[in-house]
RODO-2510 file (C-alpha; in nm, 4 decimals, decimal comma):
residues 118
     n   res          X          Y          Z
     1     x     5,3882    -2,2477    -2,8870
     2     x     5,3138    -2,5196    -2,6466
     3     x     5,1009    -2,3715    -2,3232
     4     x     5,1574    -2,6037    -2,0003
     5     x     4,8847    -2,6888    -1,7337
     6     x     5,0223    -2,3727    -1,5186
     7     x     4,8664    -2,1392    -1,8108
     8     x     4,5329    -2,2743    -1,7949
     9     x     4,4800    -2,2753    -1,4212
    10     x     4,5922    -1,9336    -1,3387
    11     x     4,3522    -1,8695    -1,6703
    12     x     4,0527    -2,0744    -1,5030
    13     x     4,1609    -1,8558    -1,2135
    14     x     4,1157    -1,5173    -1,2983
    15     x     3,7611    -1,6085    -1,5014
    16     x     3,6568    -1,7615    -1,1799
    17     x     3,7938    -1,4350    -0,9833
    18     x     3,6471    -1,2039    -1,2282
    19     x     3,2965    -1,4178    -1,2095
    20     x     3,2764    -1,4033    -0,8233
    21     x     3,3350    -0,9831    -0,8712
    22     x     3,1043    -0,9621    -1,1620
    23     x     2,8180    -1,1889    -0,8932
    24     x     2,8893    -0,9255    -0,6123
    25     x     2,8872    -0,6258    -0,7542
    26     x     2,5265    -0,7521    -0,9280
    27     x     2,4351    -0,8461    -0,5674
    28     x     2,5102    -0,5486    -0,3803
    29     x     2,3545    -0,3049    -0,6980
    30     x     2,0147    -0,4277    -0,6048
    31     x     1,9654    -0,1781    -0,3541
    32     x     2,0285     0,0577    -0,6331
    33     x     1,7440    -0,1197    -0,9014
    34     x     1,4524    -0,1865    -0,6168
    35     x     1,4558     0,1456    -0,4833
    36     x     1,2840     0,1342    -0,1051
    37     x     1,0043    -0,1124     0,0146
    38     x     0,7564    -0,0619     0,2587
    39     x     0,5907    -0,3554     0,4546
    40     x     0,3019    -0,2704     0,7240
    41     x     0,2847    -0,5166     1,0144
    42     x    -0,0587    -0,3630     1,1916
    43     x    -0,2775    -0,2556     1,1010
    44     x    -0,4517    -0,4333     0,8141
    45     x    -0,5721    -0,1588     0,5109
    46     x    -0,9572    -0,1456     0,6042
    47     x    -0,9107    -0,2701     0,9240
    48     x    -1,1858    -0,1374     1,1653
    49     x    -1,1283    -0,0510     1,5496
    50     x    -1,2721     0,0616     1,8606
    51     x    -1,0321     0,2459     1,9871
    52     x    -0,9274     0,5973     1,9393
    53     x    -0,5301     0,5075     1,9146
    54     x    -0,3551     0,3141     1,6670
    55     x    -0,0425     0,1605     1,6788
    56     x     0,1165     0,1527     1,3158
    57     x     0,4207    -0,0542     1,2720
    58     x     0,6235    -0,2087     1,0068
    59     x     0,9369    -0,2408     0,8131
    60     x     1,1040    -0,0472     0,5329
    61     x     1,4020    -0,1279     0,3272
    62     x     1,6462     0,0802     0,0848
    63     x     1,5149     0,3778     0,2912
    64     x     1,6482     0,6829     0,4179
    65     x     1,3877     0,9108     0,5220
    66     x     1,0260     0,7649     0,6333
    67     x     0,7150     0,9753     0,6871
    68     x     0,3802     0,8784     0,8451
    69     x     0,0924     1,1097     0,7099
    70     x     0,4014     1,3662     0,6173
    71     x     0,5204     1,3757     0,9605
    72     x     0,9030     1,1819     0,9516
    73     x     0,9354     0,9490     1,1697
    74     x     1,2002     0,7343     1,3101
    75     x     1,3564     0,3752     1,2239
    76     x     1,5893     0,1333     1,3615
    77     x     1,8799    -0,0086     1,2218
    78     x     1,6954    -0,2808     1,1447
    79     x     1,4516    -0,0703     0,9165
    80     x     1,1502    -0,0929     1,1932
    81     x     0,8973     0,1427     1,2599
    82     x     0,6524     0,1514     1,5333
    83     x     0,4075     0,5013     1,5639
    84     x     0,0978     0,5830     1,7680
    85     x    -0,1751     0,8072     1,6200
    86     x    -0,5084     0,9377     1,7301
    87     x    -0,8209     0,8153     1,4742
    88     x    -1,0998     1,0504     1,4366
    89     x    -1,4969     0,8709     1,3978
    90     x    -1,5010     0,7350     1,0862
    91     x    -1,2882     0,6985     0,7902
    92     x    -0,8630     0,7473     0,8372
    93     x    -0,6220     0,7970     0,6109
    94     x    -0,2714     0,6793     0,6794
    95     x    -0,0134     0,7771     0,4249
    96     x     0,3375     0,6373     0,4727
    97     x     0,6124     0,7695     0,2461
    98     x     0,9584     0,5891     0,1891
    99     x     1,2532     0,7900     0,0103
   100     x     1,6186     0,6586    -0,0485
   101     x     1,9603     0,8445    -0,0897
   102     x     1,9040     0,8330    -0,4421
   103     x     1,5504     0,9782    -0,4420
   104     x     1,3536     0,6982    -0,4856
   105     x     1,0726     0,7084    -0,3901
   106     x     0,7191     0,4373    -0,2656
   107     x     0,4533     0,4414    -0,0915
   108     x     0,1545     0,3090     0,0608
   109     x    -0,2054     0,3990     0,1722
   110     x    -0,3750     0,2280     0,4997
   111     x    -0,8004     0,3143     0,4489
   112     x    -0,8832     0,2564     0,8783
   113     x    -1,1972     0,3039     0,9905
   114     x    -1,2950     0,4044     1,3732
   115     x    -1,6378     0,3114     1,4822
   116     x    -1,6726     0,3765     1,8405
   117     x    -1,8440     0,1723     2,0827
   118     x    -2,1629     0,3011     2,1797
***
């Protein structure tokens, strides 16, 4: 049986179809492999300061709930954070947790130290 040029374009069709499905659905399941990510803006881990009040602020992706120090907090729709929190003399510990909806989970640790002025 003789197959015309018709055949082998809707053919060359539906592979290219079915390729362009197979590349999205690959693309949009990466939320799903990475889990959440966590990127701090200010301030720098072991960053020392003066003042008694911090401003912490970042960005977070793949995340539904955030926490600062275990304490949610709140983000944009962009995935922005932006907190203030009192430092006590000396060492601080900031702890920022990052969940998503299918439990997920990262974190990071922020080491700031408050020396002040004298």
């Amino acid at each position: 049986m003789k197959r015309g040029i018709g055949f082998y374009g809707k053919l060359l069709l539906a592979i290219l179809i079915l390729a362009g499905l197979t590349g999205y659905v690959i693309y949009q399941s990466r939320k799903l492999l990475t889990g959440p990510e966590i990127f701090i803006s200010s301030p720098a881990d072991g960053e020392t300061v003066a003042s008694s009040t911090i401003t912490i602020s970042g960005q977070v992706s793949n995340a539904t709930n955030i926490s600062l120090n275990d304490n949610p907090i709140v983000i944009d729709e962009s995935g922005n954070f932006k907190e203030e929190r009192v430092l006590l003399p000396g060492l601080n510990i900031i702890k920022i947790h990052v969940e998503n909806q299918f439990k997920k989970t990262a974190g990071k640790i922020l080491q700031i130290v408050y020396k002040p002025e004298v």
